[in-house]
ZAMARGU-4260 file (C-alpha; in steps of 0.2 Angstrom, whole numbers, plus 5000, padded with zeros to 4 digits):
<rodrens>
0) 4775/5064/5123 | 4796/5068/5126 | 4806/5061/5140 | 4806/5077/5150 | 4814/5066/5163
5) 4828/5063/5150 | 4830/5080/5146 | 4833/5086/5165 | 4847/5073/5164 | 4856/5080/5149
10) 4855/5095/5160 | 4862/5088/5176 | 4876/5083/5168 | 4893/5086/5176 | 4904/5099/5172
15) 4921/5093/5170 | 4933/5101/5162 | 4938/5088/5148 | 4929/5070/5143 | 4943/5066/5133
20) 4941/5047/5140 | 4925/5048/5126 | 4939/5048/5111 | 4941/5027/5116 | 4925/5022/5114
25) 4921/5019/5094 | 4939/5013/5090 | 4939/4993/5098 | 4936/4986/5078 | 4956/4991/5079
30) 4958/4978/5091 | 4963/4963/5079 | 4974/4976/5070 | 4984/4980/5085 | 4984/4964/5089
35) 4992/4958/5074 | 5006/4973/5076 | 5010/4969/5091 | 5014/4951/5085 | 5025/4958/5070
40) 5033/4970/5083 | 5038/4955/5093 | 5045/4948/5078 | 5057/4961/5074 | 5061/4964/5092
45) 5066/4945/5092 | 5078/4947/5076 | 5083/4964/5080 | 5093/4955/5096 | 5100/4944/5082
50) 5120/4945/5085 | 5120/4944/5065 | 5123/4964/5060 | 5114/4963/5043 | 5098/4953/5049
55) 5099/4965/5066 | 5099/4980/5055 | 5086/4975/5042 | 5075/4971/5057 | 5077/4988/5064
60) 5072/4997/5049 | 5057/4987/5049 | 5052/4992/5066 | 5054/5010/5061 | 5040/5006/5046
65) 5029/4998/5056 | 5032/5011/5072 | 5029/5025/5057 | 5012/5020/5049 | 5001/5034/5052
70) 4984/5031/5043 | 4977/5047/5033 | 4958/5052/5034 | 4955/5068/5022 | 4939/5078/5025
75) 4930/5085/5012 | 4913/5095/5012 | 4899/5104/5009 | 4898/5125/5013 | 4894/5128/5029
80) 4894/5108/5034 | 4904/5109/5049 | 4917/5098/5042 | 4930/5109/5052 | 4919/5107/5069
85) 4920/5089/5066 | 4939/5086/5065 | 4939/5098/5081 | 4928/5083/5090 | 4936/5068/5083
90) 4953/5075/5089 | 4948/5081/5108 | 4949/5100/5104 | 4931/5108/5101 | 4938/5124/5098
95) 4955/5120/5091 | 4955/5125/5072 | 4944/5140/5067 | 4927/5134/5060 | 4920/5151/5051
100) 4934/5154/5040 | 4935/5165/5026 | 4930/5157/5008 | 4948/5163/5002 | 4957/5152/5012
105) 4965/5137/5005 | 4975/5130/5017 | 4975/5110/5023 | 4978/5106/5039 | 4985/5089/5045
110) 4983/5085/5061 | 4996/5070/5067 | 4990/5061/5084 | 5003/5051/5090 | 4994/5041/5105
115) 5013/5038/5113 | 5022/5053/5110 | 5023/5065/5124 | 5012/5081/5128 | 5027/5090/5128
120) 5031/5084/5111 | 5016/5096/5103 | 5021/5107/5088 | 5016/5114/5074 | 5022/5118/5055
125) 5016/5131/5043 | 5020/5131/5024 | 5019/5147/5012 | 5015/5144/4994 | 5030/5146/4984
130) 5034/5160/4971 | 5026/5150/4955 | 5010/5146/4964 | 5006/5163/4969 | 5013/5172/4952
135) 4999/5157/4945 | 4985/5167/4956 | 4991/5185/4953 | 4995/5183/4934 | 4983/5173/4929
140) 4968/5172/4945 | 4971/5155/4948 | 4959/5140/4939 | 4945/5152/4937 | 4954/5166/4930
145) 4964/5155/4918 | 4945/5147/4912 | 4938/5162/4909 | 4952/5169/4898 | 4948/5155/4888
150) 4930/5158/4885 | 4933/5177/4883 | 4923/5179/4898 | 4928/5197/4899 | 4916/5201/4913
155) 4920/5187/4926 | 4939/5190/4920 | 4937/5208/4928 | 4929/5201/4944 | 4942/5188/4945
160) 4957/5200/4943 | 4947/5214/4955 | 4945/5201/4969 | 4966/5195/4966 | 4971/5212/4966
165) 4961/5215/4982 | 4967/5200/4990 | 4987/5203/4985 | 4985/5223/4993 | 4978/5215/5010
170) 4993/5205/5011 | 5005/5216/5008 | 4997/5227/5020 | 4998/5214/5032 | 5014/5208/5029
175) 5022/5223/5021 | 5040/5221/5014 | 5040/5203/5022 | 5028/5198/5010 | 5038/5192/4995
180) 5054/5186/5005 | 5040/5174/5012 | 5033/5165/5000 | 5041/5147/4999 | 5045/5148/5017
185) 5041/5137/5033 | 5037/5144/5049 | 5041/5129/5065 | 5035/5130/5084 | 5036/5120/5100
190) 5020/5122/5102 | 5002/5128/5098 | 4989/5135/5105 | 4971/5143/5094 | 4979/5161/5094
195) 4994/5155/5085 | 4981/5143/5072 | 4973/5158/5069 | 4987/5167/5063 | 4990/5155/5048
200) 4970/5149/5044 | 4961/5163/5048 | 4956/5177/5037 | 4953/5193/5047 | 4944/5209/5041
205) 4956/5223/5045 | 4973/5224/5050 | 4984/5237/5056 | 5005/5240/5052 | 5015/5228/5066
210) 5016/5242/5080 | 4997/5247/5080 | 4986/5231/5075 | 4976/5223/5087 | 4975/5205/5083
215) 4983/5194/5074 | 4972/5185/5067 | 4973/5178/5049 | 4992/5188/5046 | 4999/5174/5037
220) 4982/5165/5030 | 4982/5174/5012 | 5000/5164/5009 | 4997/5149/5018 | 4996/5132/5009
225) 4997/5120/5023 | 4998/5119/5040 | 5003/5103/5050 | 4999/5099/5071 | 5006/5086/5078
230) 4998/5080/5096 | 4998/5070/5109 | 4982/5059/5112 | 4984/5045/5125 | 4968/5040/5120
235) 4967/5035/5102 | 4974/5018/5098 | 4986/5022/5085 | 4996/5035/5075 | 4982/5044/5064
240) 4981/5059/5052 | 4964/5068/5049 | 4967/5081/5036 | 4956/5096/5034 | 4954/5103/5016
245) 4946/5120/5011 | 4935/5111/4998 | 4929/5114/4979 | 4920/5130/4982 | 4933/5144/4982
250) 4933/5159/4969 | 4951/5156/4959 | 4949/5134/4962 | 4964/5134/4972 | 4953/5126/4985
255) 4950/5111/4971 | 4966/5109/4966 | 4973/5107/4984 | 4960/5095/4989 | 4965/5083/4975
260) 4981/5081/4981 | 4976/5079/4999 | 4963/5066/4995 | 4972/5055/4982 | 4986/5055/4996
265) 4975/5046/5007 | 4966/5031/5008 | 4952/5035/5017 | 4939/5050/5013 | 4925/5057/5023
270) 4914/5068/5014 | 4904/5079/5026 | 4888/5086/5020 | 4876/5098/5032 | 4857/5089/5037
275) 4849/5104/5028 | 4858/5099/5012 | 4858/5083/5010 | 4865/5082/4990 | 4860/5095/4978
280) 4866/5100/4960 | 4877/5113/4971 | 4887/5101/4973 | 4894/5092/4959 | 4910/5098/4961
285) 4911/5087/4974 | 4902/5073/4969 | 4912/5073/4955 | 4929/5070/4965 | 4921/5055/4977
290) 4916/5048/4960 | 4933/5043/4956 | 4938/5033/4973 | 4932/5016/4976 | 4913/5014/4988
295) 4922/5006/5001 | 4935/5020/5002 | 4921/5033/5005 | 4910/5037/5021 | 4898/5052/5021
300) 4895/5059/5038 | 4879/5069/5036 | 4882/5081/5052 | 4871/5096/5061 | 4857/5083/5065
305) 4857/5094/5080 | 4845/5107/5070 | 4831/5094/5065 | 4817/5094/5071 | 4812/5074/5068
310) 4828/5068/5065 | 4819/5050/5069 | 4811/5053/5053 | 4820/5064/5045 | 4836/5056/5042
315) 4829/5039/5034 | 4822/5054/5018 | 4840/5062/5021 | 4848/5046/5018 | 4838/5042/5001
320) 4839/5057/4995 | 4859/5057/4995 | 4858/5039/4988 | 4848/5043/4974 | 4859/5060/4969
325) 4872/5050/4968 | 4866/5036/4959 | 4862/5048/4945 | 4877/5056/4944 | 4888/5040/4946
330) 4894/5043/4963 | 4899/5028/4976 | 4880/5025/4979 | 4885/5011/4991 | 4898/5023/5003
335) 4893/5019/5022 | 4881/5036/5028 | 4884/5042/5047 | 4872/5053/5054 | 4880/5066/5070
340) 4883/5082/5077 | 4897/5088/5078 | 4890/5101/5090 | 4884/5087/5101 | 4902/5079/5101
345) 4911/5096/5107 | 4896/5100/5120 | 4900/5081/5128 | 4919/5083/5129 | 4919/5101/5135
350) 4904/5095/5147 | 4892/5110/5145 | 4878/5098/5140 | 4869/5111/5148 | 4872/5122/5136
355) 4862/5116/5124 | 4846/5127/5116 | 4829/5119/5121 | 4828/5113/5102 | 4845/5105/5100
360) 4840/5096/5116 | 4824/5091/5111 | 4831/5084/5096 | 4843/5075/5102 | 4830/5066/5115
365) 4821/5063/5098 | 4837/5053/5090 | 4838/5045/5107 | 4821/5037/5106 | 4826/5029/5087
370) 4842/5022/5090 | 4848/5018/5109 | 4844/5003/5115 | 4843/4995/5132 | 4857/4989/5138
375) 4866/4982/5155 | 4879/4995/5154 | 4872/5015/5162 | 4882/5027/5152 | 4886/5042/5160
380) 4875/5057/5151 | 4891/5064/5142 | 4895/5045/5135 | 4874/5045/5128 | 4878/5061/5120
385) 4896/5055/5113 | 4889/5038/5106 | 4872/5053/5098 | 4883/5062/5090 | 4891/5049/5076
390) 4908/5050/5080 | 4908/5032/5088 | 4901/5027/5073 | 4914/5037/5063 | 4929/5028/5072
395) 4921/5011/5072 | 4922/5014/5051 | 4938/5022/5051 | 4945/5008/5061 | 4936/4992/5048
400) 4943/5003/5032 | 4962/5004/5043 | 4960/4986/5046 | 4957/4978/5028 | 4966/4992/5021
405) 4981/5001/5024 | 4985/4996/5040 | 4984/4977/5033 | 4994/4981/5017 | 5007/4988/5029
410) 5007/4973/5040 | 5008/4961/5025 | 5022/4970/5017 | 5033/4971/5031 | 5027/4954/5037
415) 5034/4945/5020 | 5052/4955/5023 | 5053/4948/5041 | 5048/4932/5034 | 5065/4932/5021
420) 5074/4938/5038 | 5069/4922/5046 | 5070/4911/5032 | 5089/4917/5027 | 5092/4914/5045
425) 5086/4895/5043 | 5096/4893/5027 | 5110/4896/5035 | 5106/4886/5049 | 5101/4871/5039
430) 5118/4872/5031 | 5128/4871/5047 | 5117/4856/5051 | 5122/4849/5034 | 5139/4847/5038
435) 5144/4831/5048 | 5160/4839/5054 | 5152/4856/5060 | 5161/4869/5047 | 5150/4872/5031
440) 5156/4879/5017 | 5147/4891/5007 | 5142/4883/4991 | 5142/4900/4981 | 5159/4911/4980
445) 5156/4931/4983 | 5161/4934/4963 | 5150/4921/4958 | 5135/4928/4971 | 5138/4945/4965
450) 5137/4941/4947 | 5120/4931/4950 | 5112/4946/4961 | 5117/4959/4947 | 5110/4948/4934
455) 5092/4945/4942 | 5093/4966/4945 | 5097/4971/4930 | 5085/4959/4920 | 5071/4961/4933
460) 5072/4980/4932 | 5073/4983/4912 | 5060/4967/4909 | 5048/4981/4924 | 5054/4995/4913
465) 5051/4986/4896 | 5032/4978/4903 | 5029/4998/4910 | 5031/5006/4892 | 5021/4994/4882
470) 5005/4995/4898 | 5008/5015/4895 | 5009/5015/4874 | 4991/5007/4874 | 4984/5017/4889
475) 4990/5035/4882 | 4982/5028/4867 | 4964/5024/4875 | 4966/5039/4881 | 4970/5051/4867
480) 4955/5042/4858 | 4943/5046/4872 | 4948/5065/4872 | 4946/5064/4852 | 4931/5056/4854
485) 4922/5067/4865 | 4929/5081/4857 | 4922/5075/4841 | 4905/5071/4847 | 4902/5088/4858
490) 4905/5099/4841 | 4894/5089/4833 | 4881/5091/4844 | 4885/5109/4846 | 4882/5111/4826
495) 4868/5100/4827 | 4861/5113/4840 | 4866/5127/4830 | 4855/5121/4814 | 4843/5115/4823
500) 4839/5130/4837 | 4849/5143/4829 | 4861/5156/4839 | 4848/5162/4853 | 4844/5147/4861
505) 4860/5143/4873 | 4867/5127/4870 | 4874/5114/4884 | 4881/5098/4886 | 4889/5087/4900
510) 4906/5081/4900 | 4903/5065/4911 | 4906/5053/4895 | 4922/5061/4895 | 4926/5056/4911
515) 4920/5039/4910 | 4930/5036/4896 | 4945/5044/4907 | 4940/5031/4922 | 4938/5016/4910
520) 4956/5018/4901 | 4965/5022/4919 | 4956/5008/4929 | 4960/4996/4915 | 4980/5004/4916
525) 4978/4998/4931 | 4974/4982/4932 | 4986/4976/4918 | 4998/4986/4930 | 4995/4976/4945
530) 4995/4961/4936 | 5013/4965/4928 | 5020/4971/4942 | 5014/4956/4955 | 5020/4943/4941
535) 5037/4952/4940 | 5040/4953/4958 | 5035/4934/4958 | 5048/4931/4948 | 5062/4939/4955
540) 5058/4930/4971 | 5059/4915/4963 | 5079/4919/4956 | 5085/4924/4971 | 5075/4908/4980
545) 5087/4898/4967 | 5102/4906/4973 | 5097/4902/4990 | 5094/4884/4986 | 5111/4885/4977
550) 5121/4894/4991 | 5114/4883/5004 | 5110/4866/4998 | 5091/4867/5001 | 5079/4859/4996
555) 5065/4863/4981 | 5053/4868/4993 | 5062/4883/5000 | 5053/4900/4996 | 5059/4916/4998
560) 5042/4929/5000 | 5039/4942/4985 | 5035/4960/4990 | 5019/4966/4987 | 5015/4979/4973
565) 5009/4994/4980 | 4989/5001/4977 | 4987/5011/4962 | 4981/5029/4966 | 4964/5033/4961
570) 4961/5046/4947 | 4954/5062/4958 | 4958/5072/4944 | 4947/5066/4933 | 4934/5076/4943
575) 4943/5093/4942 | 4928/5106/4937 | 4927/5112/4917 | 4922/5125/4907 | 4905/5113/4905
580) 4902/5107/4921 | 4900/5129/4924 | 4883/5135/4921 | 4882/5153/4920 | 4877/5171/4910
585) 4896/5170/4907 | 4893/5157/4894 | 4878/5165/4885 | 4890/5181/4883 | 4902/5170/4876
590) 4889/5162/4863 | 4880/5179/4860 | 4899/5184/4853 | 4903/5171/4841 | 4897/5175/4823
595) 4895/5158/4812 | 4894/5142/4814 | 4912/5138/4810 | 4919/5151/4824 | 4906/5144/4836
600) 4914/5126/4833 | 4933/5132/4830 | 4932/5143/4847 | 4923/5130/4857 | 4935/5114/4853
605) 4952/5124/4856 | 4943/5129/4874 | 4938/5113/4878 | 4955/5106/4870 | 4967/5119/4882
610) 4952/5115/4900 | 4953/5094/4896 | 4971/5094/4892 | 4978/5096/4909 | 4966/5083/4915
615) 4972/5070/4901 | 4992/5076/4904 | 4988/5073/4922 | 4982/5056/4919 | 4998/5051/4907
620) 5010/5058/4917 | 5008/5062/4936 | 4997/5045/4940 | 5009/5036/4929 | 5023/5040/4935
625) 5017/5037/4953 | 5013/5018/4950 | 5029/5015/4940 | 5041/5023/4953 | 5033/5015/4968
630) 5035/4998/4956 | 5054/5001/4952 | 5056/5006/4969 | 5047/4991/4980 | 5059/4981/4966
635) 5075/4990/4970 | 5071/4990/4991 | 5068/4970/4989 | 5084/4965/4978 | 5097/4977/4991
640) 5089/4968/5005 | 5091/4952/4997 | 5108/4955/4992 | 5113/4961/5009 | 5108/4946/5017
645) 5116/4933/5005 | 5132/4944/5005 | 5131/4944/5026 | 5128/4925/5027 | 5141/4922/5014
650) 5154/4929/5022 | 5150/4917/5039 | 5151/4902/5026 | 5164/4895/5036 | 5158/4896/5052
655) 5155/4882/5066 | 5143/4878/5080 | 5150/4889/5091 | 5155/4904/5079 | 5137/4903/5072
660) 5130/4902/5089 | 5139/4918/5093 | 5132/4928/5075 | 5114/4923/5078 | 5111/4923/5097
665) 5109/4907/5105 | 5108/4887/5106 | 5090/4892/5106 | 5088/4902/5088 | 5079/4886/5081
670) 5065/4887/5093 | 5066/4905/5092 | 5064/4904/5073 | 5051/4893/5073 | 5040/4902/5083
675) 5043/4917/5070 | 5038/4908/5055 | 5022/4901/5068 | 5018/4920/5071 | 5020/4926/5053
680) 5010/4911/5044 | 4995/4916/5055 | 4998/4935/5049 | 4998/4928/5033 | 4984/4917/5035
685) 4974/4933/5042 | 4981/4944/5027 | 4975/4930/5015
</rodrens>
């Protein structure tokens, strides 16, 4: 028997015209985190008052970092999941970005919320793919078009180039002599409201010439690639980015290639997959992209629990089922899984929980039942149907993954360069207290200083460069045997097949060793990468905590803080669809052509040669280079900061009491450094 009593509540429920308020409630496991910036803040703030122009500047371009961290969520998801409804909820704007979208469009929207930014402060930028990217889609339709070249899929090739040709004639309607002089533009705005969103994401049907069409809907979508929003929300704790991609499942792969970037960008991915669904073979595509980033990196938000009919018992089969799919197909089968409704979420912060159908309602009573619990605190109706929905639960794992994650690699990175600000500060201080007669010296000459700093560069740099192509030699050659390999091994099957079943019975085989073997060889580049790169920065510190000691007369114990090697992104491209990962009567055409053994074997290793080469070239190249300049450039940022410092103390070698009084504040900078160091050893001890 139902709570009728319950139900009649959900009914009664105000009618207020925006429950914004609801955005605060998941996000206090941020708490410690914000607790720890506003300590480093405080920090800066304290050395950024510094008379001494090179610390004050130094700390001032720290605050900037740490004012400028913005944490990036990227959606992914299922057709039809409500993945876009969702980003509307977890931003305050039910209706803000059009949820029933056209399958062609491929465009990313980043939303920015900025919690103190003002409301007048809202805008919006709108980037056009450039000239090569659509020539890519016209010439050659895209991924798709370019696969089923290679397989000599004549028929698909038809549809492909139909459906590109369609597409471009629509545009140029659309847009008409504009349409070319377009294409790697930007279009900026003050401000944004859904009509204008529309224009840019939203695919209409029909559209007229500029004096005689009636909406605008969609003008511009055809040529987007992204779009970002930036917004005020008083109520979320921090800067945050939620990104929302177009997916895997588009007809030229645009979709998959532009969600690769947005998602190896991020640190954080929530794949959103529809109740009805749960995970099927449909959707390998994207279980093969989550399969390349870590578990803990991952959260699954299984929405529209609003259209069971037990979700009490329901979801516990739901959430086995997804576990075991992706258990088989080595997905992260320990990601955290959030059950919601996005469709709950908008109906609370709009207030028309009367709006609700008799089921959703009924359902939502049913969830009610399984998980609220008694407690001292009476939430209003619309706060029981916020917390129903999942996207408390949502914010409370976005907020753990922030804390231990970015936001604390963040922290501890800018932390260690305060740290070196203070510790420069109390070299030089040390050295004024040195000398009996109140005028040091500075016990290194500015040729001799320079000399040592360009020594430690140049060495630390060319030993990082040295280290980098040695790591690299052996991980393209891990690589090159794993494409060989499989290459090797799928023709050999394939002729096996051949003798075995002959030319009528259609032979298949699944790249995932291929992929393995990709993973294997990039997470071990990685490693060795990390390892390199953390004992090379360790060592550079170390020089330049010589110098100090040399410049200053300090004693063995004096440390100056190495910065921290940066996270090496994870492999999403490994997961880019195939020509094997498509099942299809494509294929069976393209076996039904070949005539001989030899041909059947030749044809399919130059196919699968030319599909798995970008993947490997990707691997070599793109990721590598990523990790080696973000190495070369954490180095570089280090040794100019150090050397500023030195080079500012020095030339106040000569100071006394008073002049150094004057440079770094106060009679009272030794208590006011010692309260620094106090607050960044317990950031470190928190960090640790």
């Amino acid at each position: 028997m139902k709570d009728e009593s319950g139900l009649s509540a959900l009914h009664s429920a105000a009618t207020d015209a925006s429950n914004v308020h609801l955005l605060k409630i998941g996000f206090e496991g941020l708490e410690g985190f914000l607790a720890k910036t506003n300590d480093l803040d405080s920090v800066l703030r304290d050395l950024s008052e510094m008379d001494d122009a090179n610390t004050r500047k130094s700390a001032i371009a720290l605050q900037k970092q740490l004012h400028a961290l913005e944490p990036s969520v990227t959606m992914v998801g299922q057709v039809k999941s409500g993945k876009t409804s969702l980003v509307n909820a977890m931003v305050g704007y039910p209706n803000l970005l059009p949820a029933d979208v056209n399958p062609w469009t491929s465009v990313v929207t980043s939303l920015h919320i900025d919690p103190t930014a003002s409301k007048s402060s809202n805008r919006a930028k709108f980037k056009f793919f450039d000239q090569d990217e659509w020539s890519r889609l016209i010439e050659k339709g895209g991924r798709m078009g370019e696969l089923a070249s290679r397989a000599g899929a004549d028929e698909e090739l038809e549809k492909v180039k139909q459906q590109v040709e369609e597409m471009r004639e629509k545009s140029r309607t659309r847009l008409g002599r504009r349409f070319e002089l377009l294409l790697g533009q930007e279009h900026d705005y003050d401000s944004f409201d859904e009509e204008l969103i529309k224009r840019y994401v939203c695919l209409g049907d029909d559209f007229g010439d500029d004096d005689t069409s009636t909406s605008t809907d969609g003008r511009f979508a055809d040529i987007t690639k992204s779009a970002d929003l930036f917004m005020q929300r008083a109520e979320v704790p921090l800067k945050l980015c939620i990104r929302d991609t177009p997916g895997v499942n588009d007809t030229f792969m645009m979709r998959e290639q532009i969600t690769i970037r947005a998602i190896r960008d991020s640190r954080i991915c929530v794949v959103v997959l529809s109740a009805h669904q749960a995970l099927s073979t449909v959707d390998m595509a994207l279980i093969r992209l989550i399969s390349n980033i870590k578990s803990r990196e991952v959260i699954i938000f299984v929405n529209r629990i609003d259209e069971l009919s037990d979700p009490a018992t329901q979801i516990d089969e739901i959430e086995q089922s997804i576990r075991e799919t992706l258990r088989t197909h080595n997905g992260p089968a320990d990601a955290q899984i959030i059950f919601g409704s996005a469709y709950w979420a908008g109906n609370a912060l709009s207030a028309t929980l009367n709006c609700l159908s008799p089921d959703s309602a009924q359902s939502l009573l049913n969830w009610a039942e399984k998980t609220l619990h008694a407690s001292k605190k009476i939430d209003t109706p619309q706060e029981l149907v916020w917390k129903l929905s999942g996207i408390p639960s949502l914010y409370a794992a976005l907020s753990e993954r922030i804390s231990e994650g970015i936001g604390q690699d963040a922290i501890e990175k800018i932390a260690r360069c305060a740290s070196n600000l203070a510790k420069g500060i109390e070299a030089a201080s040390h050295r004024l207290a040195s000398c009996p007669d109140g005028a040091p010296t500075f016990c290194m000459d500015k040729q001799t200083l320079l000399s040592e700093l360009e020594r430690i560069e140049t060495r630390s740099l060319r030993k990082l460069e040295t280290d980098f192509e040695t790591l690299v030699s052996s991980y393209h050659s891990r690589l090159e045997r794993s494409h060989k390999s499989f290459l090797e091994r799928a023709t050999a099957s394939l002729v096996m097949h051949l003798e075995k079943y002959g030319e009528d019975v259609i032979w298949t085989y699944e790249p995932t060793g291929l992929r393995l073997l990709l993973r294997s060889a990039y997470q071990i580049f990685g490693a060795n990468t990390q390892k390199m790169t953390k004992d090379l920065f360790d060592s550079a510190a170390r020089d330049i905590s010589e110098i100090y000691k040399q410049a200053f007369g300090l004693e063995d114990n004096f440390e100056i803080e190495a910065p921290v090697p940066s996270r090496v992104p994870p492999p999403i491209v490994i997961g880019q669809t195939i020509a094997l990962d498509i099942k299809g009567n494509w294929w069976k055409n393209w076996w039904q052509r070949k005539r001989g053994y030899q041909a059947y074997a030749a044809n399919f290793n130059e196919m699968i040669m030319a599909e798995t080469d970008p993947i490997v070239r990707d691997l070599k190249v793109t990721q590598v280079a990523s990790v080696q300049n973000d190495a070369t450039s954490t180095l570089k940022q280090f040794l100019a900061e150090q050397r500023s410092t030195l080079l500012g103390f020095g030339e106040h070698g000569g100071c006394n009491q008073e002049d150094f009084d004057g440079i770094f504040g106060s009679p009272e900078t030794e208590g006011r450094l010692n309260a620094m160091k106090n607050t960044i050893a317990n950031l470190a001890r928190d960090a640790a």
